[in-house]
N, C-alpha and C positions, 0 to 999 in steps of 0.2 A: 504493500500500500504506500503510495504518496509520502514523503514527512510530512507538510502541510494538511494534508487530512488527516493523519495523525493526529497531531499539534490543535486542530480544529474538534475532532472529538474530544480530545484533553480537558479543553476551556469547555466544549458541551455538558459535558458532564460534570465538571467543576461547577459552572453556575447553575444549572440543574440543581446540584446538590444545595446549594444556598436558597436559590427559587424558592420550593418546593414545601421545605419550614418556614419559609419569610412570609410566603402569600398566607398560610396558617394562622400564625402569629399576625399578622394586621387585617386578617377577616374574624379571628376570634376575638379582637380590642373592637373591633366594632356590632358583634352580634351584642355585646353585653348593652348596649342601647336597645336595640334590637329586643332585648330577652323584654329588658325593664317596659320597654311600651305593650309587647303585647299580654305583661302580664297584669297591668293597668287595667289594656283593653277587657277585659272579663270581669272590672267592676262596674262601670257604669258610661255613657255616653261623654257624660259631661266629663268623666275624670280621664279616660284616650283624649276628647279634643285639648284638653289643657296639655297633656304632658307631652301631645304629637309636635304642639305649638311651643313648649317650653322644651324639647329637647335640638326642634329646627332653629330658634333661637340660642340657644348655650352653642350649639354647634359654629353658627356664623356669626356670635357676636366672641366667641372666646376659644373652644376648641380647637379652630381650623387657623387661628390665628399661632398658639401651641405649637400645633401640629408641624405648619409651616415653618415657623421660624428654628425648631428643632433641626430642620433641612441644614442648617450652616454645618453643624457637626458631620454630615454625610461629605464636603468639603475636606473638612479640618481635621478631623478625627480620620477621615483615609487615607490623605497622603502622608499625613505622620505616620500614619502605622505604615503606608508602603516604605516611606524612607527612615522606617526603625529609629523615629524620635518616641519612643514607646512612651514614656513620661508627659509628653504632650495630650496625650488621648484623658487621663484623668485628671488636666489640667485643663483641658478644654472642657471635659464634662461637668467639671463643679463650676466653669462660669458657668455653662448656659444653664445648670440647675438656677444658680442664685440669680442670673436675668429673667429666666422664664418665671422663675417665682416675683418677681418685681412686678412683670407685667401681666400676674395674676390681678393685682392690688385694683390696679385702677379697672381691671374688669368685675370684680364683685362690686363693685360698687355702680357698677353699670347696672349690675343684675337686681340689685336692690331695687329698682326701679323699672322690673320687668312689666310690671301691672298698669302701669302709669302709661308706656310707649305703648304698649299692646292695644291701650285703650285710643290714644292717639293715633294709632294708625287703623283704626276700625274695627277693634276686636270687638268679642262679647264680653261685657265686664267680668259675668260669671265665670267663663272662660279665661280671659284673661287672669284672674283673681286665682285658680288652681297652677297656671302656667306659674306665676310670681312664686306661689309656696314651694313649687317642685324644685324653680331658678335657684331660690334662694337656699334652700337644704343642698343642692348639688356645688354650690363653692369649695366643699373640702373636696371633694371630686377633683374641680377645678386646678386647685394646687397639686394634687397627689398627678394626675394626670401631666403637668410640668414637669415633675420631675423622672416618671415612667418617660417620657419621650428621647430624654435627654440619654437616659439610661439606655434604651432602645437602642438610639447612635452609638452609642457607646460598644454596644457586645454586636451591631451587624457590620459595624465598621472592620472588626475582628475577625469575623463571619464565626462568630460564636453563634451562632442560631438557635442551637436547643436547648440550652438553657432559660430562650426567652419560648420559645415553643412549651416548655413544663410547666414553666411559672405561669403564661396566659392561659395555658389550659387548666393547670390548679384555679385560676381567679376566675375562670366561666366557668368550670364547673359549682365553685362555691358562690358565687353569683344568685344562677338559677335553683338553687337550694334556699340561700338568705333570701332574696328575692320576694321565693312565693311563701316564707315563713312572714315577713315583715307585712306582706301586701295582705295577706291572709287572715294571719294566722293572728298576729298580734294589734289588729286594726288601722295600723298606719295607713294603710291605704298605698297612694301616690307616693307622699311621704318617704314611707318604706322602701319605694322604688328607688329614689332619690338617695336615700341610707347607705341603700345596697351594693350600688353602682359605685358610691364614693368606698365604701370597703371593699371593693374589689379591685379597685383601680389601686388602694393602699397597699392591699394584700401583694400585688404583683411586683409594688415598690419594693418593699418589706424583702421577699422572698429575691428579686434581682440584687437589692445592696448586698444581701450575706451572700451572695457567687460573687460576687464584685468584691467584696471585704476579706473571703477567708476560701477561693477559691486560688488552686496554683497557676491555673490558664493565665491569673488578670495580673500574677505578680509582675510582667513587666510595665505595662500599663494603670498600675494601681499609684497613683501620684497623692504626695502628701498637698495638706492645704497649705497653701503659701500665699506671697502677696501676687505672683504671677496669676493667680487666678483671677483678682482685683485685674488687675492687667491687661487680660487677655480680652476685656468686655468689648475694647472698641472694634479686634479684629473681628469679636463673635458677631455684633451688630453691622458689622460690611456686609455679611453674606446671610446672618438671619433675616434682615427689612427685605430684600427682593425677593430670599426663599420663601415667607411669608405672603410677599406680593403675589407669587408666581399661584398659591393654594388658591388665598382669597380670592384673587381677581377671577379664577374657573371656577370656584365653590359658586360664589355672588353671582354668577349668569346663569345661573341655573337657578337661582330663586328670584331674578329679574323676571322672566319668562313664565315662573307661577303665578308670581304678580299682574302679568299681563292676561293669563288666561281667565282669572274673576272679570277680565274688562270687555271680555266677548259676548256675544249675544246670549249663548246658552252655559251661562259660565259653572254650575253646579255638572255639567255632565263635561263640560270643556277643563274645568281645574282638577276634575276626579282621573280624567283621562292622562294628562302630563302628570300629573303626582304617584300615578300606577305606573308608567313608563319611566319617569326618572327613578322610582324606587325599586326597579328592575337594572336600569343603568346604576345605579349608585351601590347596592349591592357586590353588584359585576367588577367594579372599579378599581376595589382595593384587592382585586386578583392582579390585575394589571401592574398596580401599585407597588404590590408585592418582589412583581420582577424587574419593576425600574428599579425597586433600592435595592436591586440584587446589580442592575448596573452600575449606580453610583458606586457601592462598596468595589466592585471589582475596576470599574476606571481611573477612581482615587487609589488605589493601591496601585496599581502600575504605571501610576504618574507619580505618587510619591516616591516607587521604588526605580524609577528611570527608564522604564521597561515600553516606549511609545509601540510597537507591532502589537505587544501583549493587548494594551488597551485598546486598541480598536478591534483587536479580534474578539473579545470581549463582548464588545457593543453587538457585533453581527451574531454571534453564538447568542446573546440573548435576544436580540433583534427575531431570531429563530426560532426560539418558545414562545414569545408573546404572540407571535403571526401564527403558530400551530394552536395557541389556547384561544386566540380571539378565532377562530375558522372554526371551532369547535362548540362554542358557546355561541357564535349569531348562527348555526344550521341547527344548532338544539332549537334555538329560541323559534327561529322558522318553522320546524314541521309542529311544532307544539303552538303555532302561534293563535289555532282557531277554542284553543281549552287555557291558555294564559291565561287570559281575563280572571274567568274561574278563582282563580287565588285570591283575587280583591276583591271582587264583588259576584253578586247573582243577577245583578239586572243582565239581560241581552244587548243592550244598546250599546253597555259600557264594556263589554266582551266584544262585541263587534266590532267600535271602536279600537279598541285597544288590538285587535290583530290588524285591523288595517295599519296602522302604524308601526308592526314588526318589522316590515323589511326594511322601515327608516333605523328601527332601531339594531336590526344586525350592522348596520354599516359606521351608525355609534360604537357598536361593540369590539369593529376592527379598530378604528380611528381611536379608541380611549387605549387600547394595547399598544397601538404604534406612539402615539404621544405620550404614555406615560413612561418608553424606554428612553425617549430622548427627553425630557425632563430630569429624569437618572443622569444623563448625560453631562446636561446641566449643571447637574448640582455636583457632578463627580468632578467636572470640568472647574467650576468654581464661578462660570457665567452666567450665576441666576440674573444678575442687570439684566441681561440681553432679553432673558427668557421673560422675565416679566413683562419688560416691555411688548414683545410678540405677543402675551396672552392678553392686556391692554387691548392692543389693534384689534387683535382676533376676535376678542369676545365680544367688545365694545365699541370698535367702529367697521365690524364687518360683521358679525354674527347676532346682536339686539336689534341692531337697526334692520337688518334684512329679514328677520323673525318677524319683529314689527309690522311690515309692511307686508312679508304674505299673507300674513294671520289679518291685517284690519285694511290695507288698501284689494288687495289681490283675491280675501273672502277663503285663504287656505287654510284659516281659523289656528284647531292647535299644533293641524299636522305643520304650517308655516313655521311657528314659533320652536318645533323641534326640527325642522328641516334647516332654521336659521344659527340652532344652536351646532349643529353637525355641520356649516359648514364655516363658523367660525373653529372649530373644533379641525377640521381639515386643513383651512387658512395654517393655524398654528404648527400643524403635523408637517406639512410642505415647508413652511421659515425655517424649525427647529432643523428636520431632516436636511434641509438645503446647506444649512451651518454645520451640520455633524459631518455629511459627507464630506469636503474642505476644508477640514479642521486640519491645520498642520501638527501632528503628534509631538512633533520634536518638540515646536515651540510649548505644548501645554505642557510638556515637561518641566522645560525652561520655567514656563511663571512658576510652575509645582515649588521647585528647587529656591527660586528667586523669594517666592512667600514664607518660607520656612528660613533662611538664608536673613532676610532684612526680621525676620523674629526673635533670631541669637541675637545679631547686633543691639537690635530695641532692649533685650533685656542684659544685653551685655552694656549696653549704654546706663542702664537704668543702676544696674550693678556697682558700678563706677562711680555715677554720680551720687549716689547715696554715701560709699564708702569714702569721697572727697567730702562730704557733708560732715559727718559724722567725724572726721579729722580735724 
């Protein structure tokens, strides 16, 4: 056989192996939302719509921001470990703990005020009123959540995976147990949901710090607290603010677009219909998701470690599972598409609906695979800037506005407004991919080398001037 096909099964199989527990691990952090609503869903009407409305709210006023800015560690924490600055990976993780933890602050205090905006922006006060109590018990969530992400980067930057694969599946499996005791059993209700979720979220913390604390894997990367950590916050902020950017801005067009469907003519069978479809697409996602930070981890290590061929073979070996799992998942979605409905509702109209709209959505389902390896890319690369900016244009001055206008000048109603999100979704796919393909290797080497490089200096400078101080 060929060396080159060799050397290409090698890397196949390599990220494979990382894949495989990663998509796991970030579809079990998110069924645990998941468990909490629908076990809600089986006390009463009013207490789903509250905590449907308070969990889509925590998500885009505080999670997805988390989430995002987390991304800078898929940078920083890679290429240190590719260029065996192992010390930096636990120096980098206790900033972004104590950043992310900061910019919890000003978000609970957002949330304290869930009832108030909800009502402002046309909710049901009663509604509103259970969303606020669910907001407001889910803040320790909120924190413990910060700091799981960070921890996250931290052991896939490693490609420790199974560690974070036991402990997520310890915290969902005692999840859906406290869960339906809390909601149940002990009358909390909602409440209890809210309870649940934040100890689950803690539990995973709990059980990742003691593999991080007293496991031998992390002895190289187990760094003491220092003032570097203080230190490290303005590089964390370079590349958390656009990683951040890059979530938010694709999270927000997807709920620009629900908002638009209440403004259609028959807006109860028209917001029922995209809210079934995105919650089909948004499920699907973090499959996708899974194996872009399976690219970020393997492109930040063979740019930290010098290795530019590695890295691109890399991109294409994963580029190869995401295109066999999205081919796989929009022809399930397709021959299943006339009994989909079914799952969400029993009316006929809104099953009807919702299959005509399958084959828009297997083409979401290629298009979320393909942009979510080159957003890995991205973030492995270090050019979240660029990337935000493309999901900007993309979503926002080519995929709302063109939504827009099939759905309300053109009369394509909701199929318009998800034919508009798919082809700002494509827009982005074609930029990033266009950038990936002409990426000179050598040079992301070079910045690799050069970012790590002006980091000794800064702290060999800082070194210096303290110890002249102090003279």
């Amino acid at each position: 056989m060929d060396e080159k096909w060799i050397v290409s099964l090698k890397e196949l199989k390599k990220v494979g192996g990382i894949a495989a527990p990663m998509v796991a691990v970030t579809v079990l952090l998110q069924l645990l939302h998941v468990v909490s609503v629908m076990m809600v869903g089986h006390l009463d009407e009013l207490s789903l719509s509250g905590v449907s409305i308070a969990t889509s709210f925590a998500i885009v006023t505080g999670f997805c921001f988390l989430f995002g800015m987390a991304g800078a560690l898929e940078t920083l924490c890679g290429q240190a470990y590719g260029a065996e600055q192992y010390q930096k990976l636990g120096t980098y993780t206790y900033c972004a703990i104590i950043n992310l933890i900061l910019v919890c602050i000003p978000i609970s205090i957002l949330w304290a005020f869930t009832e108030k905006i909800l009502i402002l922006i046309g909710q049901d006060p009663s509604i509103s009123h259970v969303a606020y109590k669910y907001a407001l018990t889910l803040i320790p969530a909120l924190f413990a959540y910060a700091i799981l992400q960070a921890l996250i980067r931290y052991f896939q930057t490693q490609t420790l995976i199974l560690p974070m694969l036991f402990s997520s599946l310890a915290a969902f499996c005692f999840h859906i147990l406290f869960c339906w005791t809390l909601v149940f059993k002990s009358g909390l209700g909602t409440i209890g949901a809210a309870v649940s979720l934040g100890s689950s979220y803690w539990l995973n913390v709990i059980l990742l710090g003691f593999y991080m604390k007293y496991s031998s894997k992390c002895d190289k990367t187990r760094a003491a607290f220092s003032k570097e950590v203080l230190q490290g916050a303005r590089v964390f902020f370079r590349f958390a603010v656009p990683s951040a950017a890059m979530v938010c801005l694709e999270w927000w067009a997807s709920e620009v677009l629900i908002f638009l469907s209440g403004l259609l003519q028959n807006p109860k069978l028209e917001a029922s219909v995209l809210s079934i479809c995105f919650q089909i697409t948004y499920l699907h996602y973090f499959i996708p998701y899974g194996i872009g930070a399976t690219t970020s981890t393997r492109v930040a290590n063979e740019l930290g470690a010098g290795n530019p061929q590695a890295a691109k073979l890399a991109v294409w070996m994963v580029m190869v599972i995401a295109v066999v799992e999205a081919v796989i998942v929009s022809t399930t979605l397709f021959f299943c598409r006339h009994i989909l409905g079914y799952a969400f509702s029993s009316e006929n109209e809104v099953v009807n609906n919702v299959a005509d709209m399958v084959p828009i959505m297997c083409i979401s389902v290629v298009l979320d695979g393909l942009q979510a390896v080159l957003s890995g890319v991205a973030r492995g690369c270090g050019w979240q800037n660029t990337a935000a900016f493309v999901n900007l244009g993309a979503y926002y001055l080519v995929g709302a506005p063109l939504g827009a206008v099939l759905a309300f000048v053109l009369h394509f109603k909701v199929k318009g407004l998800l034919i508009g999100l798919i082809t700002g979704t494509a827009f982005q796919v074609i930029i990033l991919g266009t950038i990936t393909l002409f990426i000179d290797w050598q040079k992301q080497v070079s910045k690799a080398r050069k970012m790590m490089m002006l980091e000794e200096d800064a702290k060999d400078e800082t070194e210096l001037t303290v110890g002249t101080t102090s003279a």
